[in-house]
N, C-alpha and C positions, 0 to 999 in steps of 0.2 A: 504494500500500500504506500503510494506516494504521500509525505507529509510536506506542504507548504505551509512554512508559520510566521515569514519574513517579509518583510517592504526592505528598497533601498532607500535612503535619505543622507545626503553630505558625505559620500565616498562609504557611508557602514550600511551591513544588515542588521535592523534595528525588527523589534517584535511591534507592530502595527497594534495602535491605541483602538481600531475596529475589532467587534467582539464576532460577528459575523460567517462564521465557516462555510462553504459552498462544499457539494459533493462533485470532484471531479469523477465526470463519465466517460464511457470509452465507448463510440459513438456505432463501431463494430458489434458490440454485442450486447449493449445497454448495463454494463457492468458498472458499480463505483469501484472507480480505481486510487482514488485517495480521496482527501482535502484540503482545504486552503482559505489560508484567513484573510480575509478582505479588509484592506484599507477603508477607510471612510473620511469624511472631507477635514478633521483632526490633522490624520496624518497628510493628506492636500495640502493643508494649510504649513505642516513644516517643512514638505518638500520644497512649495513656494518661497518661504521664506530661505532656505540655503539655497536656492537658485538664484535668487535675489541677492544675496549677499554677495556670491560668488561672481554675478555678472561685471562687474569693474573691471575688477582685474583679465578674468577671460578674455572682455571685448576690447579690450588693447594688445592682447597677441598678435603676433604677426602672423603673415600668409606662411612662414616658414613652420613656425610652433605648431599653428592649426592641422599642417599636413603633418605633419609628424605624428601626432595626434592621433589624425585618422590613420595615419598607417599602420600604429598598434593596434587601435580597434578591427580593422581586417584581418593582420594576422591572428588575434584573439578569435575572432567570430567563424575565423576557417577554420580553425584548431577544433570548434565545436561541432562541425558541422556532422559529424559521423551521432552524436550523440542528439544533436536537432534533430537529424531524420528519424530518430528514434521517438521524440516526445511527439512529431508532428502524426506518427503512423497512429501512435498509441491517442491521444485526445483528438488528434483532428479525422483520422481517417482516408485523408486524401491518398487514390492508388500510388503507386510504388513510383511511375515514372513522374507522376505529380509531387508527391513530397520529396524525392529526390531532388528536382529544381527548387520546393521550397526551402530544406534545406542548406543548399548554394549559394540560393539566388542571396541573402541579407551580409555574403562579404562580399560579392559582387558587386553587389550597390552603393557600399561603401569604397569600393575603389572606382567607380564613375564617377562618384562625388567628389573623390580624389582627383581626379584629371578635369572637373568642371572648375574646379575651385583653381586651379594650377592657373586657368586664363581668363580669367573673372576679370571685366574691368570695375574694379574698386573706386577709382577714380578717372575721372573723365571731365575733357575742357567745353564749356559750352559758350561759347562767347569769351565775353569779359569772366565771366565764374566760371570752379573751379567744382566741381562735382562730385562728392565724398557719399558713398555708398554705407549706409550707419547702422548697424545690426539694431534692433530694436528692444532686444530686452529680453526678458523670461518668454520662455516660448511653452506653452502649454500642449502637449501632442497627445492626442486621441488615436488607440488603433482597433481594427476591426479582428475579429476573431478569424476571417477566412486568408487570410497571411501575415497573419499578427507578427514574424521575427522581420519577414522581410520588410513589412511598414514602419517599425520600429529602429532599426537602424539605416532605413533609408531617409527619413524624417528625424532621426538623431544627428546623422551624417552631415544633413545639410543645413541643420539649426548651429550644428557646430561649425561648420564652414566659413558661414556669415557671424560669426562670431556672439552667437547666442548661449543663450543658459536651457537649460530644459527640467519640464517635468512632465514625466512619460505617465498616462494612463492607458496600460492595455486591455482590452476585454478578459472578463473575468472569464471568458470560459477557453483562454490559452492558457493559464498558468503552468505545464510544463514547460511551454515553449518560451514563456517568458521567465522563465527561472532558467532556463538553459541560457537564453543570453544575456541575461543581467550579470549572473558569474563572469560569460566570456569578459563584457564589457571592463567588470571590477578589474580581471585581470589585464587589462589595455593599459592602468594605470591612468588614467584618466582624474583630474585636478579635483580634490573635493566639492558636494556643490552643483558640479558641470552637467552632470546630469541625476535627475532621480527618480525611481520607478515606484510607481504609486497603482498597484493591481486594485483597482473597490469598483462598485454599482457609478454606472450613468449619474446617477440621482443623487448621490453623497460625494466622492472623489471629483469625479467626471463635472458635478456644479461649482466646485469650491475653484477649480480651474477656471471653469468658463467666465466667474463674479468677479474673482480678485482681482484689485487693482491693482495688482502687484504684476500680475500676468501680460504685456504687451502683444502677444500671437495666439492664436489658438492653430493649428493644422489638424482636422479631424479629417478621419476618413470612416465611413459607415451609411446608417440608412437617411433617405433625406427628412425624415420626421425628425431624428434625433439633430441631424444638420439646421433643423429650421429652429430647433428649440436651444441649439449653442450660437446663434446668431443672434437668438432675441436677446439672451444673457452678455453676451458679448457688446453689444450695444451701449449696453451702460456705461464701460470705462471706453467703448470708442478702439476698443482692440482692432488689429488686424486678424484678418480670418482670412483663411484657406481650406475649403469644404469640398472633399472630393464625396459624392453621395453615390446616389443610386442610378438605376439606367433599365434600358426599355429597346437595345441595340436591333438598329435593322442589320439584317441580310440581306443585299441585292442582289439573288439573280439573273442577267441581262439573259436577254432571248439570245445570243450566240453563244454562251457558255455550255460545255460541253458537261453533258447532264451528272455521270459517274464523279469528276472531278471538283463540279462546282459542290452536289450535295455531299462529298467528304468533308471538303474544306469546311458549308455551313454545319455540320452537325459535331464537329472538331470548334465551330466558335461558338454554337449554343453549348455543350455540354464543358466546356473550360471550368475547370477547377468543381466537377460536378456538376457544373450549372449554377453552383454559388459564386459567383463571381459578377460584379456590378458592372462590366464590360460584353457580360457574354452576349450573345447573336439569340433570341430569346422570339425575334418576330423576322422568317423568312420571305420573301418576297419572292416568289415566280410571277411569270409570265403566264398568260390565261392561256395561250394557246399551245403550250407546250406541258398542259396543267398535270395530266395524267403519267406524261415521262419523268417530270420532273417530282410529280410524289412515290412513283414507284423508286427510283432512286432514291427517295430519302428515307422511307422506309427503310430501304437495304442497307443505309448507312446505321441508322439505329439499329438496326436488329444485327449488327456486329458488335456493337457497343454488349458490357457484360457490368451486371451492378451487383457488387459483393465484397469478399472480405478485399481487406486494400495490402493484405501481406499476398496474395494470390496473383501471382505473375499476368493473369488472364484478364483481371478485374481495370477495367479503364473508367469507369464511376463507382465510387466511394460510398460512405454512407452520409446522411444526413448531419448538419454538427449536433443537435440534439430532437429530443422527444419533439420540442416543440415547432421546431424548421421544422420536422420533418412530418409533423400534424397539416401543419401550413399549408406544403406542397399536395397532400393529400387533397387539403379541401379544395385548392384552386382545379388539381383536376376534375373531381366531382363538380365542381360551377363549370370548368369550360362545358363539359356532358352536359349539365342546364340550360345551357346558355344557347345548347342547337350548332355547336360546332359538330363536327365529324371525326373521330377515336379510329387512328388507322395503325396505331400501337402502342403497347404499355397501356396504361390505365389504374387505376387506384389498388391499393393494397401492397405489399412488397412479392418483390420477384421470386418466382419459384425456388424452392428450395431453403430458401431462406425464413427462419421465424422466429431471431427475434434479428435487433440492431436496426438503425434507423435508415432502411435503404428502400431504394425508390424503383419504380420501373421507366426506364427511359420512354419518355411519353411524347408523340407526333400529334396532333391536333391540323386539320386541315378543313377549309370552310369556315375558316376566324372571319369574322369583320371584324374593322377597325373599332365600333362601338362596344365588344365584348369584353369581360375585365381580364383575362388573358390576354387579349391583345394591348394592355392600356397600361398592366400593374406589375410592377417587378417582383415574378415568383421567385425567384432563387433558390432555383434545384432545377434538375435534367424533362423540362417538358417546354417546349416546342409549337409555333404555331406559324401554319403556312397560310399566307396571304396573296391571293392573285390580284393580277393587273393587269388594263388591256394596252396601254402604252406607256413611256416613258415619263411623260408627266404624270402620270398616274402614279409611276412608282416612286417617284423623288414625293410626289405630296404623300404617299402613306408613311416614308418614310419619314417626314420630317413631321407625320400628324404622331407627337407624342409632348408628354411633359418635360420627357427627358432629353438627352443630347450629347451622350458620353462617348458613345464609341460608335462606330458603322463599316459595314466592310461591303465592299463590290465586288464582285467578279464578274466577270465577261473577256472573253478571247481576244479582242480588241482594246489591250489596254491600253491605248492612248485615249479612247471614247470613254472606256471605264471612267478613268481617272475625272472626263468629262463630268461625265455623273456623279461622282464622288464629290466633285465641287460645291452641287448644288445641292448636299446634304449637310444642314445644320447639327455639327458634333465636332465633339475635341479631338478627335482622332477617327479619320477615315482612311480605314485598310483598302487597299487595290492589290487583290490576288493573293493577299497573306495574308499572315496573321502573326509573324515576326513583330518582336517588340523592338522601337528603336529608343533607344537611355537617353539619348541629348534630345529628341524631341519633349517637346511640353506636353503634359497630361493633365485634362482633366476636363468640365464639362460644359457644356451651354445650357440654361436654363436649372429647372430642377437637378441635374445632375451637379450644379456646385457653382460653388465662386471662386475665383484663380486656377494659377497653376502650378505643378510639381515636378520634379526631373527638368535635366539640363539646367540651362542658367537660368532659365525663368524660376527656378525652383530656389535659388537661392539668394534670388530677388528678393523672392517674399515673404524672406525675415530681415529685409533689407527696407531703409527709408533713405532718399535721397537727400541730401543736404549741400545747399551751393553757397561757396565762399568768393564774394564778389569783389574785385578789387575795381579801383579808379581806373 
């Protein structure tokens, strides 16, 4: 049985003044597999305050110190990486080739960071003034549970970059994985202070960040309910915010795309990270007139997909994160079936063989309108809704009829035209042909999917305020 009984706060593990224990579950088999004592906004508040203390001194490091810096933190956070892949299999569940990138990916991101920060212009001439790029202060960092190490040190990386202080709140239901790199970190050696990890509820931790005035940034990344309600809190002292939320991603694709190839690719970007993923491809768009090739194909594509244990070499969807995602996805299938859409595979209940663990059957939905709440509400898990169109403008306006604006990917054989179409789709990021992730581009969303952006230099902007020093 795993025992978490610690917060970080000012360089120690200290026993958290929250009385609070959580049962860690293991999302494979609905076991408890330890517990963990939750921070509450007590301990918020002295994380805050050794952040604060700390920030003078930090944010007059030089570009030299900073990387140095980060380059312990990398090699700390690689070191763990064998031992990540283990907390992420065991509480998160993502299949093997999934956790293995997530794993990875969180000193990866730290050495991008590295190399963004290397050509950063700090200062820059604009006229007569002189343009001094000024880190802002205690930076407040919110992470979500479906990549919690990777959001955590990629949103540490670049708070520390721009020469911020931080206090980290991660979702309480990573606790292995945020105890795996909180150690790494300790051992990076890292300035008392500099950073501190505060595990507690949205509600107690998660507010005392978003109120204080002590706090100058907030970066959350999660649902856009909770994003709308760290924005109203935020308000008060006039923070910066960075909200990467939720999403509603089309898939286009174009009447020349070749039917095998296009629906792998779409059903490889709806099911991404299980389908929990605020990115994923979640509403596809065909062509009316190739309506029937193009659902038999994607059919074929799910019905290779396998949802099961994620230690099982075969298994490419995982299980749910818990009881209650995984109630969620249930009911939304039963409404799409309400709702007079058409079940052309998967459907409620979990997949054969399997009884208990929170797993889904990989679900196609075809004969969505736009007006259905499947087609309109970010499910988050492995179900699918195909959407035809009779021409081009038809399909750029379904695509842009959403709330959200995160991510969109095109395919078609013609990619100079693709790309055409991609233009005229409202989102922070439109894929042509892939689904490769590029690190120095910016991320993040238009509308309900958020405000600012993350990665590359944009990211480390926006713990940055410019300051111009004007001479005669």
């Amino acid at each position: 049985m795993h025992l978490i009984e610690l917060v970080y706060i000012n360089g120690r593990f200290v026993t958290p003044q929250g009385t609070e224990w959580l049962d860690i579950i293991k999302p494979a088999d609905g076991s408890v597999i330890g517990k963990a004592r939750l921070a509450d906004e007590r301990d918020a508040e002295l994380a805050i305050a050794a952040a604060h203390a700390a920030f003078p001194a930090f944010s007059r490091t030089d570009l030299g110190e900073r990387i140095a810096l980060l380059e312990n933190m990398h090699q700390a956070v690689k070191q763990a990486e064998a031992e990540l892949h283990q907390a992420v299999l065991l509480e998160y569940g993502a299949p093997a080739s999934r956790s293995r990138w997530m794993a990875s990916y969180p000193a990866e991101v730290i050495l991008q960071v590295i190399n963004e920060l290397k050509t950063y212009p700090f200062v820059q001439q604009a006229g007569r003034a002189t343009v001094q790029m000024v880190p802002l202060g205690v930076a407040g960092l919110i992470t979500p549970w479906n990549s919690n190490a990777g959001f955590i040190c990629h949103k540490l990386a670049t708070a520390l970059a721009a020469g911020c202080t931080t206090v980290i709140k991660p979702s309480e239901f990573s606790v292995l994985q945020t105890e795996v790199i909180t150690r790494a970190l300790h051992r990076a050696g890292l300035p008392d202070g500099v950073f501190n990890i505060v595990t507690g509820r949205g509600a107690t931790a998660g507010q005392a960040i978003s109120t204080s005035p002590q706090v100058a940034k907030i970066s959350f990344t999660g649902s856009t309910v909770s994003g709308k309600a760290i924005l109203r809190a935020a308000a008060e002292t006039f923070k910066r915010v960075t909200l990467e939320l939720g999403g509603k991603s089309p898939t286009l694709i174009l009447p020349d795309a070749d039917a095998t190839r296009a629906a792998e690719m779409a059903i490889q970007a709806g099911f991404i990270n299980s389908g929990q993923a605020c990115i994923a491809g979640s509403r596809i768009l065909i062509p009316a007139q190739r309506k029937t090739e193009f659902e038999q194909a994607l059919v074929a594509a799910v019905e290779q997909q396998r949802s099961g244990d994620p230690a099982e070499a075969t298994t490419t969807i995982g299980p749910m994160m818990n009881e209650q995602q995984w109630q969620r996805v249930q009911n939304y299938i039963a409404l799409g079936e309400a709702e007079g859409a058409r079940l052309l595979t998967g459907g409620t209940g979990r997949p054969e063989g399997l009884q208990s663990g929170w797993y889904i059957k990989p679900t196609l939905f075809t004969d969505v309108a736009q007006t259905m709440r499947i087609a309109r509400e970010e499910i988050f898990g492995p179900v699918l809704s195909i959407i035809t169109y009779r021409d081009e403008a038809e399909a750029v306006a379904i695509a842009n009829d959403t709330d959200y604006g995160l991510s969109a990917l095109v395919i078609g054989e013609d990619e100079h035209h693709a790309c055409q179409v991609g233009e005229r789709i409202l989102a922070g990021r439109v894929m042509i042909n892939t689904l490769a992730h590029e690190p120095r581009a910016p991320f993040g969303g238009f509308r309900r999917s958020g405000i600012g952006r993350e990665m590359g230099q944009w990211g480390i902007s926006a713990f940055l305020e410019p300051r111009a020093i004007t001479l005669p």
